[in-house]
C-alpha positions in Angstrom: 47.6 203.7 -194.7 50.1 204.8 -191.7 53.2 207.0 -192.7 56.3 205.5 -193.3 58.2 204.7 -190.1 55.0 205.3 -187.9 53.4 203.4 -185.6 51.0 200.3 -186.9 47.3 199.8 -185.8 48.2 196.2 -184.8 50.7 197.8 -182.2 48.1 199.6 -180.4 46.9 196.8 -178.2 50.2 195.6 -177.3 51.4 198.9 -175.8 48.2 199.4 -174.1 48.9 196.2 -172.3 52.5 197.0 -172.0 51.1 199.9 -170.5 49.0 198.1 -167.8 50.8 195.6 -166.8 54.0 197.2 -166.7 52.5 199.3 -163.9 52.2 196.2 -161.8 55.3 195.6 -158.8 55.5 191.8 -158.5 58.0 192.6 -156.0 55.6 193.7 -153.4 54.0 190.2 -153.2 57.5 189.6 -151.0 56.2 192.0 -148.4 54.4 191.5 -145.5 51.1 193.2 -146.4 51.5 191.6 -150.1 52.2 188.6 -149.3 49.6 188.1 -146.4 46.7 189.1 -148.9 47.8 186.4 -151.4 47.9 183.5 -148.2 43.9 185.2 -147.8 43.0 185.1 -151.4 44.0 181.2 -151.9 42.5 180.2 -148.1 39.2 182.0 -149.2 39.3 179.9 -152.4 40.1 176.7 -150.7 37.5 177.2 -148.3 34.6 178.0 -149.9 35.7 175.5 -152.8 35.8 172.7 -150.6 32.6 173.4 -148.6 30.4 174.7 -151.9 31.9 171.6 -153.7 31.3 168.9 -151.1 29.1 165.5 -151.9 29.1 162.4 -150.1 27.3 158.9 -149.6 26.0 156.8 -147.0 24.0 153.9 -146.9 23.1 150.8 -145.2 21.7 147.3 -146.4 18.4 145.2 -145.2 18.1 141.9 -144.9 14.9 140.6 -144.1 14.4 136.9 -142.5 13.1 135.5 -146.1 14.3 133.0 -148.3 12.2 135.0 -150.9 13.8 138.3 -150.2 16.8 139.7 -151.5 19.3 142.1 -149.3 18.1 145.4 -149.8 21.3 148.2 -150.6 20.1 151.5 -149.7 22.4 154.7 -151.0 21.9 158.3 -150.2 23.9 161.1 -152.3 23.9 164.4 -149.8 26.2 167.3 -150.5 25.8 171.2 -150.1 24.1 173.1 -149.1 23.0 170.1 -146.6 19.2 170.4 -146.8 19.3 166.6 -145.6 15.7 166.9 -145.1 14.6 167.1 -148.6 16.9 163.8 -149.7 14.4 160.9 -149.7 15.4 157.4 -149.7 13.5 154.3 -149.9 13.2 151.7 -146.9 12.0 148.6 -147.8 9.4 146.4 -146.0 10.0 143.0 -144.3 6.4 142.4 -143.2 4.2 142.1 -146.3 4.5 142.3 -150.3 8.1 144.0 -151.8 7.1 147.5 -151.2 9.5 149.9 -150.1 8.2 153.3 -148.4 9.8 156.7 -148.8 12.0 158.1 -146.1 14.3 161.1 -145.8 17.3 162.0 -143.9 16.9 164.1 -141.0 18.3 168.0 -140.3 18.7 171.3 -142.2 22.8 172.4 -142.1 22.3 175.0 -144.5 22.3 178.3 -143.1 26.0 177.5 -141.6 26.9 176.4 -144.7 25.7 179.0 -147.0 26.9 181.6 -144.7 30.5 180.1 -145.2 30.5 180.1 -148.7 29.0 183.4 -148.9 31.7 184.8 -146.5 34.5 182.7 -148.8 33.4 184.5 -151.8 32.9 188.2 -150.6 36.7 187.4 -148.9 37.8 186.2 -152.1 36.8 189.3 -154.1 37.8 191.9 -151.5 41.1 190.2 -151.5 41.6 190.2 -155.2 40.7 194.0 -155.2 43.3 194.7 -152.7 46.1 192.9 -154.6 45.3 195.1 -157.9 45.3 198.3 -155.9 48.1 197.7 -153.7 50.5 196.4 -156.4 48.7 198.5 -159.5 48.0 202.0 -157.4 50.6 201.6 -154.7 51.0 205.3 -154.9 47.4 206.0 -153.7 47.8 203.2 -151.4 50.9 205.5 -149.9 49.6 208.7 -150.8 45.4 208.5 -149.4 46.1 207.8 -145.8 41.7 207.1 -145.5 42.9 203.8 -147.9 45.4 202.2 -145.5 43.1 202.9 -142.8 39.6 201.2 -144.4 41.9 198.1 -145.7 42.2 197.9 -141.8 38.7 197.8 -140.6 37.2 195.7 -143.3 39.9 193.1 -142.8 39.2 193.4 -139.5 35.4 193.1 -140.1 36.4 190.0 -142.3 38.6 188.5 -139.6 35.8 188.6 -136.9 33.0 187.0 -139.1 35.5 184.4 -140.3 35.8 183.6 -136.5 32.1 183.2 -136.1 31.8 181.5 -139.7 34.4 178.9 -139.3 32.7 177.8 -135.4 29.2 177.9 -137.3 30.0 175.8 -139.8 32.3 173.7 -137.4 28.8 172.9 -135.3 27.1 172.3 -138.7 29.8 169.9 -140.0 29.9 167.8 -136.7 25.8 167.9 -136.7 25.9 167.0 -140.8 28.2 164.0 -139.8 26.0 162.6 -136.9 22.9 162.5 -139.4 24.2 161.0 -141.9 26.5 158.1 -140.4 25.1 154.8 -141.2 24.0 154.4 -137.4 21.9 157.2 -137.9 19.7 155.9 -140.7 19.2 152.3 -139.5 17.9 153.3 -136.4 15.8 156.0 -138.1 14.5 152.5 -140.2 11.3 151.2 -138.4 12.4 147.8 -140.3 15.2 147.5 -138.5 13.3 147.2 -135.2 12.4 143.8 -136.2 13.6 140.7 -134.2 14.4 139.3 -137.4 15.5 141.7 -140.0 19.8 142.2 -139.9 20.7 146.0 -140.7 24.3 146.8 -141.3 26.0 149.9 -142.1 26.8 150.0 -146.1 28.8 153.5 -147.4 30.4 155.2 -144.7 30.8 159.1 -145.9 34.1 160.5 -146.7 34.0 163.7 -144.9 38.0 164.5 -145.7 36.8 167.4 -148.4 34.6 168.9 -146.0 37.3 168.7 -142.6 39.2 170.6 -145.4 37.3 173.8 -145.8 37.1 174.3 -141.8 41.3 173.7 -141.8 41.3 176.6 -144.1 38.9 178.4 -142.6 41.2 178.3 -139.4 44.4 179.3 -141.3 42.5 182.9 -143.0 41.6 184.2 -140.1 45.4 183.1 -138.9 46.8 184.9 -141.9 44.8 188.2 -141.7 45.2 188.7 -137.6 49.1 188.0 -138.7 48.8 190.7 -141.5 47.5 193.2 -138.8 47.7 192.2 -135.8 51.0 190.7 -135.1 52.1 187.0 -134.8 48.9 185.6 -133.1 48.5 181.6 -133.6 45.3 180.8 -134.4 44.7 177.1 -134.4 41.6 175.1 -135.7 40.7 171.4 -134.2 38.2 169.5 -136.4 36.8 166.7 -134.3 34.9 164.1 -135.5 32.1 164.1 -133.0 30.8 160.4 -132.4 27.4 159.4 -132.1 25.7 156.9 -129.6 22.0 156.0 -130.7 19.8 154.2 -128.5 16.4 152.6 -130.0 14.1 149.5 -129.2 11.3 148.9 -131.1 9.1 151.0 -129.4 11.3 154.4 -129.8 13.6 155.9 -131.7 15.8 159.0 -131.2 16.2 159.9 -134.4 12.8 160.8 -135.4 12.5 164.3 -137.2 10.8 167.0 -139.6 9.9 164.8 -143.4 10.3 161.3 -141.8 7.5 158.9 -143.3 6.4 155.7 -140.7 6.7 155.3 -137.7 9.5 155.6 -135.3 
């Protein structure tokens, strides 16, 4: 039993935490440095959210010259990390019984990819350490001149591999839309090289989740050359490359590594 007017064992906890958090200055968030590594923790989490979390759908429909033949729907789920090569889907055949024959899209976009995410993650942590030791510690922040001084060089490290991340997956994205547009898989289709088979586009992928992660991208490596390297606009363009395929029934240039028939 505790003495009378002493402290209680439930209290203990509290006080600890009283003790932690009440070491914590809220009010250096309003500063520059602050402030700047909260804008890099929540563009880290946006980016790699949006590019680790990303699926999408395409498709296209068949429709073979037969009064005995249904249209044929085809849907494709892709997502990361963009191994498009090993998604298989099935094209059906015009010529004889109602037989379809295994296909798959064409392209590998993951080493981009996972080299983004991977980057987004490490950036997310080192961030999060920084905030607890520059608003927990700020007296070895001030005090250890060696701290200021690394903070600087590994946000700089982090700002030049953002760069080269952000272009990467920039390429990849633009090369993962191109192979994945409808146009792409009905003129990877033998089928549709028929005089008489009609191939339309079906789902169109939303890519808006994906354009996302590169804006972000775009606006970290804005926000940590701002933190330390004065006011230097950084701005991103996404464009939406476009795609012009040309096939005949003798060729196709869409032909890749894991596509089944011919092309």
């Amino acid at each position: 039993m505790s003495e009378p007017g002493g402290p209680a064992a439930g209290d203990k906890a509290p006080r600890l935490q009283d003790r932690v958090l009440g070491g914590v200055r809220w009010g250096r968030l309003q500063e520059p440095l602050g402030f700047v590594k909260v804008l890099e923790w929540l563009f880290a989490i946006f980016a790699f959210g949006a590019c680790g979390s990303f699926s999408g759908e395409t498709g296209a429909t068949v429709k073979c010259d037969s009064e005995t033949k249904e249209m044929s729907v085809i849907s494709i789920q892709f997502g990361y990390p963009f191994r498009l090569y090993q998604i298989p889907f099935e094209m059906p055949d015009c010529e004889g019984e109602a037989e379809t024959r295994t296909l798959h899209l064409v392209g590998d976009f993951s080493a981009p990819a996972e080299f983004f995410v991977t980057l987004g993650v490490f950036s997310f942590l080192y961030t999060m350490a920084a905030l607890v030791l520059y608003l927990r510690f700020h007296s070895l922040y001030g005090e250890n001149k060696k701290l200021p001084i690394a903070d600087f060089c590994i946000t700089v490290c982090f700002a030049f591999f953002w760069l080269v991340a952000a272009a990467a997956w920039g390429k990849g994205l633009s090369d993962v839309k191109a192979a994945t547009w409808p146009a792409s898989l009905i003129a990877a289709m033998a089928v549709c090289q028929g005089q008489e088979v009609v191939c339309n586009a079906g789902a169109t992928p939303a890519m808006g989740l994906a354009n996302i992660s590169v804006v972000r991208a775009g606006r970290q490596r804005h926000a940590t050359a701002q933190g330390f390297a004065g006011r230097q606009h950084t701005r991103v363009h996404v464009f939406a490359r476009g795609c012009v395929y040309s096939s005949s029934a003798s060729s196709t240039s869409c032909c890749g590594p894991g596509t089944a028939g011919s092309c």
